[in-house]
N, C-alpha and C positions, 0 to 999 in steps of 0.2 A: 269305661273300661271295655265293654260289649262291642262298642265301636274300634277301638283301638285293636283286639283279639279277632276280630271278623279282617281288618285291612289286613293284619297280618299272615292270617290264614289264606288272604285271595294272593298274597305276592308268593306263599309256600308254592299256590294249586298253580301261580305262570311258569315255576321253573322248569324246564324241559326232565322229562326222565332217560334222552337219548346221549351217552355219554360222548359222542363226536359232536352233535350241536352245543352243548355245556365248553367243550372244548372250544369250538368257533366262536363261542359266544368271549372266553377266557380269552382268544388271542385276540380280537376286534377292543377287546378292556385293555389288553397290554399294547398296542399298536397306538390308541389313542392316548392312555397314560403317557409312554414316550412321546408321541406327537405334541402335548403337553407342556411337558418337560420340557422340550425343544423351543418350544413359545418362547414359557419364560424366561430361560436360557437367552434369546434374543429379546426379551424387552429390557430384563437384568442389565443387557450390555446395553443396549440401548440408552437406559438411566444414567449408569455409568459413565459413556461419553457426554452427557449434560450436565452429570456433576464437574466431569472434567472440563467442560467447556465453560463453565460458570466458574469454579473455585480452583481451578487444579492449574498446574503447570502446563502453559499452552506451547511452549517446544518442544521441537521432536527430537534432540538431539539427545542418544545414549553414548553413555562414558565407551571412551573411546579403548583400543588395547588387542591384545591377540583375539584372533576369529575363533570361534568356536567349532566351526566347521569347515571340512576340506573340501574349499572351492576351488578344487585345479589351479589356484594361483602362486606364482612365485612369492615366498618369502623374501620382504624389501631386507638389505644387508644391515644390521643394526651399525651405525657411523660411529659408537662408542667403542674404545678399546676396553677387551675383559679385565675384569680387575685380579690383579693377579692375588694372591694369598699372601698376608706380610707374616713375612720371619719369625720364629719364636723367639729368635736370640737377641732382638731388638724391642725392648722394653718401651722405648723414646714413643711420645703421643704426635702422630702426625695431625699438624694442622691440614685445615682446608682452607683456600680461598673462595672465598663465593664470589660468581657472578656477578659486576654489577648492572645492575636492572637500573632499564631506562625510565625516565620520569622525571617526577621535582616539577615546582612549579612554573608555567609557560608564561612566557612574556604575554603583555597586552597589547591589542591588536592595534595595529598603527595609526587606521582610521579617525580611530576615538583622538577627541579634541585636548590639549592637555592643558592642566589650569597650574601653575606652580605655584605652591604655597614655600616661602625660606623660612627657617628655625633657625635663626642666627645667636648666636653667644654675645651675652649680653656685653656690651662696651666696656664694663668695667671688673668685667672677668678676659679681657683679652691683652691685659697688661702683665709682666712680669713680677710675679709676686717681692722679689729681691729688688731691681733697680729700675722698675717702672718702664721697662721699655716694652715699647706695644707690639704684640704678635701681628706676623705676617701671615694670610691666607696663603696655603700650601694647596690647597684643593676642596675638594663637598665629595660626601657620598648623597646618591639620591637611589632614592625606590619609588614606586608606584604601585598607588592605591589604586580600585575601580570603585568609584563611588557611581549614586543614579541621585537626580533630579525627575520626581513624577511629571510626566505631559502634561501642556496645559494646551486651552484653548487659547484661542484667541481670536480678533475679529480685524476683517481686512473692511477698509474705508477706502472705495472708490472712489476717487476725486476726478471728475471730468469738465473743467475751464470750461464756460459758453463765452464768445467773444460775439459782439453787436458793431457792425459799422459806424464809423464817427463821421463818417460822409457824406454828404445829399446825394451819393449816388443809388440808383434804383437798380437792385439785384433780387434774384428770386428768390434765395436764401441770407437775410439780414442778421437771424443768429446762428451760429455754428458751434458746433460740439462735439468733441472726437467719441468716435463710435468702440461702446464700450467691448470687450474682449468676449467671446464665446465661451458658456459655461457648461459644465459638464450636462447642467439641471439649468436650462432658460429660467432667472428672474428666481432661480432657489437660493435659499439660504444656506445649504451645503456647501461648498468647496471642495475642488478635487483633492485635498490632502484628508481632510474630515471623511470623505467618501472612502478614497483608499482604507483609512486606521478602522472602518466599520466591517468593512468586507475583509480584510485581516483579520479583524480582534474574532470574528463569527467564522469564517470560513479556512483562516489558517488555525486559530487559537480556540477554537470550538467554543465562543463566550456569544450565551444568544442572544438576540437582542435585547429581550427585555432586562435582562440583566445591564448591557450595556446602560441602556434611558436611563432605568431606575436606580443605578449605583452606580455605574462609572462618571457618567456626564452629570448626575443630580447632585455628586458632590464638590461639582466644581460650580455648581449654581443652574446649572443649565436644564431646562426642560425640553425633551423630545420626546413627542408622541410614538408608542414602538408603532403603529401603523405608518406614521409617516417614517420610520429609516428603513421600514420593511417596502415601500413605495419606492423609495432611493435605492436599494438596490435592484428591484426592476428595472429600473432607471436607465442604471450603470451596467445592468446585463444585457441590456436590448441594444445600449451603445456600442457595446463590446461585442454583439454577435458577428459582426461582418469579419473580425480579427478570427475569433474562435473557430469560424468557418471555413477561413483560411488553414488554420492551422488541420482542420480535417482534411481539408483535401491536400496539405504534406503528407501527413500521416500514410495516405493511401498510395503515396507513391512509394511506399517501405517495402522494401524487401522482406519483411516478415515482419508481422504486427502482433501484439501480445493484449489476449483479451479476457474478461472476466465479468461478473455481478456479483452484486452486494444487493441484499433486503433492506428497506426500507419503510418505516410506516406515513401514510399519505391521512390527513386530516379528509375526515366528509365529514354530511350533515347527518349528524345520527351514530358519526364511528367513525373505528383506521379501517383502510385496504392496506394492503402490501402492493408495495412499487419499488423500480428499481435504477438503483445506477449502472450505468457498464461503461468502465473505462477501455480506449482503444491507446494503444502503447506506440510509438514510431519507433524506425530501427535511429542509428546511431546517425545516420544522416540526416534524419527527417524527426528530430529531436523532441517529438513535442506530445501529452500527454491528453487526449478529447475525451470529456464523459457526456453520455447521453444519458436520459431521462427517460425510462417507460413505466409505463400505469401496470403492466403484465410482465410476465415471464415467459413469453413467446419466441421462437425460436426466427419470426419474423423478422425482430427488431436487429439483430445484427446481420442481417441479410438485406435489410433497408441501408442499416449504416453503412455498411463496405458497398454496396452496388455493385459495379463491375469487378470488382475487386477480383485477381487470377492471382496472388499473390500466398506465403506461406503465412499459418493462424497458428500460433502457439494457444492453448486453451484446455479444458480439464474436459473430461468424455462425457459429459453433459447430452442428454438427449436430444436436448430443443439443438444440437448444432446441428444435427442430422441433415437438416434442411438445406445447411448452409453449402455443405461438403458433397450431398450427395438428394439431388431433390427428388424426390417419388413423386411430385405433382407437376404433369405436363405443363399450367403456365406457369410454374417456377426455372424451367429449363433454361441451362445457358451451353454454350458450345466450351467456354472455358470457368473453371473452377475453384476458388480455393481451396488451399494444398490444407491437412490438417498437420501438427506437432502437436504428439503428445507428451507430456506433463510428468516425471519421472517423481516430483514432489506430492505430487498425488496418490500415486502408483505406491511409493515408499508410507503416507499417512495412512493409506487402507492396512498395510502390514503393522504397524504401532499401533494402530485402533483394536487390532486383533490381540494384544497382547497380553491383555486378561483373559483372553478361553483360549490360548493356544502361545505359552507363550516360547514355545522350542520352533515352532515353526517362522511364528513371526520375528524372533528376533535374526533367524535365517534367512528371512527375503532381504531385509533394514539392512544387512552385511552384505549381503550382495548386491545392492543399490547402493552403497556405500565405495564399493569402489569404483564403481563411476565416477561418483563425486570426486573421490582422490586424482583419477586422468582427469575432469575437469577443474580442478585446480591448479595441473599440472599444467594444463594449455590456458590458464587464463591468460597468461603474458604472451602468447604466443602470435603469430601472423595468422591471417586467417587460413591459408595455405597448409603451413603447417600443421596447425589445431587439426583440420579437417582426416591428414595422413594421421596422425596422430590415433585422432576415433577410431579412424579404421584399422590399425593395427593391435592396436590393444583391447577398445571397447565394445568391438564385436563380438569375440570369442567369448565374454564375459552376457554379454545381453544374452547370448544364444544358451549359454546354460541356464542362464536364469528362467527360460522359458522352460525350459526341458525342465528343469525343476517344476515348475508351475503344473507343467501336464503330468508330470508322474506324484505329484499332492491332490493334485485335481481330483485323481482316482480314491486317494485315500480320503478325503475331507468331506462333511457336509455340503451341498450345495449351499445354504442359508446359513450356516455359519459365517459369524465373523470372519474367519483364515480364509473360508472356500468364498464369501461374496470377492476378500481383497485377490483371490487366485484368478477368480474370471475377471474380476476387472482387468489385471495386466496383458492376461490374454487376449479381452476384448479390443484390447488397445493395440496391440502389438505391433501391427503394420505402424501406426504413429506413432508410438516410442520409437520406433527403431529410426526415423527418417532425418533425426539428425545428425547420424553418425558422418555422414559424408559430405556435410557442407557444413563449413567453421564459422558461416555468418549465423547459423541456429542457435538456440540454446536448449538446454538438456532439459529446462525444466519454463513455467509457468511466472516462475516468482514477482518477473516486472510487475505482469497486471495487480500479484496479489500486495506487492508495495503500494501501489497505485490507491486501492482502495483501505489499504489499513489506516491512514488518516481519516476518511470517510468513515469509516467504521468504529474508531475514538470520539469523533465529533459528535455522533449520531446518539453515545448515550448521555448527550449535553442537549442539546436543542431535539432531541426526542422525535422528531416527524417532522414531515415538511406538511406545509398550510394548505397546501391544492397543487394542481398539474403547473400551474403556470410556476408557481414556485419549487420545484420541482426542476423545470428547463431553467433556472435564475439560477439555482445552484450549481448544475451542469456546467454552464458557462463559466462561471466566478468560480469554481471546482478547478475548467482547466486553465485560466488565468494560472492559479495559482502553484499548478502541480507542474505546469511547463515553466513556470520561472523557479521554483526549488528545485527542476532536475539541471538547469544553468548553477546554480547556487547564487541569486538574484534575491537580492532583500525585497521582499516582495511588496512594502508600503512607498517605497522608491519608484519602483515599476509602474506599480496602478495607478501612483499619483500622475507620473507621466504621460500615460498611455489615456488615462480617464480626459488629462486636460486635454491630448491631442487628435484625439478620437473625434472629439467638438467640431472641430473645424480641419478636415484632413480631407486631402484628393485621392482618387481610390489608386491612383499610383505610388504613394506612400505609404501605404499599408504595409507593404513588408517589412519595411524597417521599424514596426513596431513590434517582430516575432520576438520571442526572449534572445535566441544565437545571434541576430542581427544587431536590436537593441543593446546589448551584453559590450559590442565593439565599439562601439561609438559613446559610450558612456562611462566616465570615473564609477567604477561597480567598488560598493561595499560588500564585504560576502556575506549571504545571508548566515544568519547562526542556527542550521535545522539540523 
């Protein structure tokens, strides 16, 4: 207690007796209390978005309906006529007719093989019950069922005839025997249809291998070591990279290319790192989908991938592109540059994100990025020509407020606030949002790459990591096998089966007719069902 009364009395003897320092002392307590507050305020929301990103509704899209606020824009003419006020004097219930709504169920696709089963009337129900005379067939109703039969294996027997001279004559080959056919896998047990359904069932259908070994194929009797189909698809990726490489340097001749990353966990000894994918998007010409593989998140790697690349990057305002767009290090210098495009779907998630500590503001910016959307829906059908006249007559006047918005909230809002991080972002961006308004081959936003990777990004909470770097480029590859023939709509066990057996033995003047647009023409195509 002596001790307790003494600490007490020495914190009474520090208090100042000067009543301006007491004061300085109260405002540096209140300055930091707020400063505090303001923390937690952004970790609160911080939490928030990973609750939402874990369990919550991952669209951004709010109920649609009149604006809340007057953004200089014309009210669209409502296309319904007013309802006028019915008569007192008329007692009578008017009916309504409803709409009818399209639907009911769709035929089966023609493809499919048909097996007819008849249900015929028994022989001695098809006679006339009075004077026995036999009914005549007038016609059949038929329907269709879709039944499945499970895949099976099966095993192919090479038969190669050796044939021996019957002659005394002296030749330097006495037995002969046709030379067997080139395998995807020299002298493997694989098959290139086996090959395909593995890189499918794992890469399109996110089933990882060892589930495949140990439950799909073990209950049809068969034993596969998961290291060995995890070998088989290096196999088939290292066969496949001359195609994939090809399809990179399409890509790059795009008129504007759409690019992104996704996280990934990388197996070592001892633990994960984070590694990553980055899909590169082709325009509508150059149709085709490359993902590369990095061990970092370095602004290098798509600086490596495009190379000379002077062409337009749709992309979100990421810092590592700095480099790309604008290099501060002399040997990074090039005389010509790629253009950036920014990301409007971006620009609009910062404003929704904010929408728990501010939500009058942010449901403000969401409406004014909202009708943008509205003129790009308007030109989706449109010529490129048009689209472009288009942007600029309506969508400039509207970006330009929106900015002038930005700068006069700017003024009012916390800088580290959720509202004020989503206000500088827009403005940060601003030269590159705006650059698509006046060419029609652009787009407003991001989305391709971020399709690109949303497969990758379902699959990844099934097969969990990749096994090392090298598997890692394995996937890359067999990643854009797969994504360049589901943007054709190409059954993709079709594909690889073909591509896997012709890869084997192919002259490098051939290759192109293996790309998906090329292949796609020349082949009876099933459509894929994605």
């Amino acid at each position: 207690m002596a001790v307790m009364k003494s600490d007490a009395t020495n914190n009474q003897e520090k208090l100042p007796d000067d009543l301006r320092t007491c004061h300085e002392i109260i405002r540096r307590q209140n300055e930091s209390m707020h400063e505090s507050q303001r923390r937690i305020e952004r970790l609160e929301h911080r939490l928030d978005l990973l609750i939402q990103q874990r369990y919550g509704r991952k669209s951004e899209r709010r109920i649609e309906g009149p604006l809340l606020f007057d953004l200089d824009q014309p009210q669209e003419e409502s296309k319904e006529k007013p309802v006028e006020p019915e008569s007192t004097e008329s007692t009578e219930v008017k009916s309504h007719r409803r709409k009818k709504r399209g639907g009911g169920r769709k035929s089966l696709p023609s493809h499919l093989p048909r097996h007819e089963t008849v249900h015929d009337v028994p022989e001695a129900e098809r006679t006339c019950d009075c004077c026995g005379e036999p009914f005549k067939r007038i016609g059949e109703e038929r329907s269709e069922q879709l039944d499945y039969e499970p895949a099976s294996l099966f095993v192919v027997v090479h038969v190669r005839p050796k044939y021996a001279k019957s002659c005394g004559c002296e030749i330097e080959r006495p037995v002969r025997i046709a030379e067997k056919p080139i395998e995807p896998i020299d002298k493997g047990v694989p098959g290139a249809g086996l090959l395909a359904a593995i890189t499918v069932n794992k890469y399109a259908d996110h089933l990882p291998l060892y589930r495949q070994t140990h439950q799909t194929f073990k209950r049809e009797g068969i034993v596969i070591p998961e290291s060995s189909s995890c070998r088989w698809m290096g196999v088939v990726a290292d066969l496949a990279r001359s195609l994939v490489d090809l399809m990179r340097l399409e890509v790059l001749k795009s008129y504007a290319i759409h690019t992104d990353d996704t996280p990934v966990n990388m197996r070592l000894e001892g633990g994960m790192r984070r590694a990553y994918f980055w899909p590169y998007v082709g325009d509508a010409d150059h149709p085709y989908i490359v993902y590369d593989f990095t061990t970092d998140h370095s602004g290098a790697w798509p600086r490596l991938f495009l190379g000379d690349y002077a062409g337009f990057v749709h992309c979100d305002a990421a810092p590592l592109y700095d480099e790309l767009f604008a290099p501060k290090k002399p040997e990074n210098f090039r005389e010509r540059l790629p253009i950036e495009i920014g990301c409007w779907a971006h620009t609009r998630r910062k404003f929704v994100e904010a929408e728990r500590t501010d939500a009058l503001r942010s449901a403000e910016g969401v409406a004014r990025i909202r009708l943008l959307y509205k003129i790009e829906r308007r030109a989706m059908s449109m010529t490129v020509e048009t689209r472009g006249e288009l942007r600029r007559a309506e969508s400039i006047p509207i970006i330009d407020a929106f900015f002038e918005w930005c700068e006069r909230e700017q003024r009012e809002v916390l800088p580290k606030s959720p509202i004020g991080q989503a206000v500088s972002y827009a403005l940060a961006g601003r030269e590159a949002l705006k650059r698509y308004i006046g060419d029609g081959r652009l787009s407003i936003d991001n989305l391709a790459a971020e399709r690109a990777i949303r497969g990758l990004a379902i699959g990844r909470k099934n097969w969990l990591f990749v096994g090392s770097e090298r598997g890692g480029r394995t996937a890359s590859i067999l990643f854009s096998l797969l994504a360049s023939a589901r943007r054709h709509n190409i059954e993709p066990w079709r594909y690889l089966r073909d591509i896997f057996t012709r890869l084997a033995d192919l002259s490098p003047g051939e290759l192109p007719s293996l790309l998906p647009d090329n292949w796609v023409k020349i082949h009876d195509q099933i459509p894929a069902t994605s």
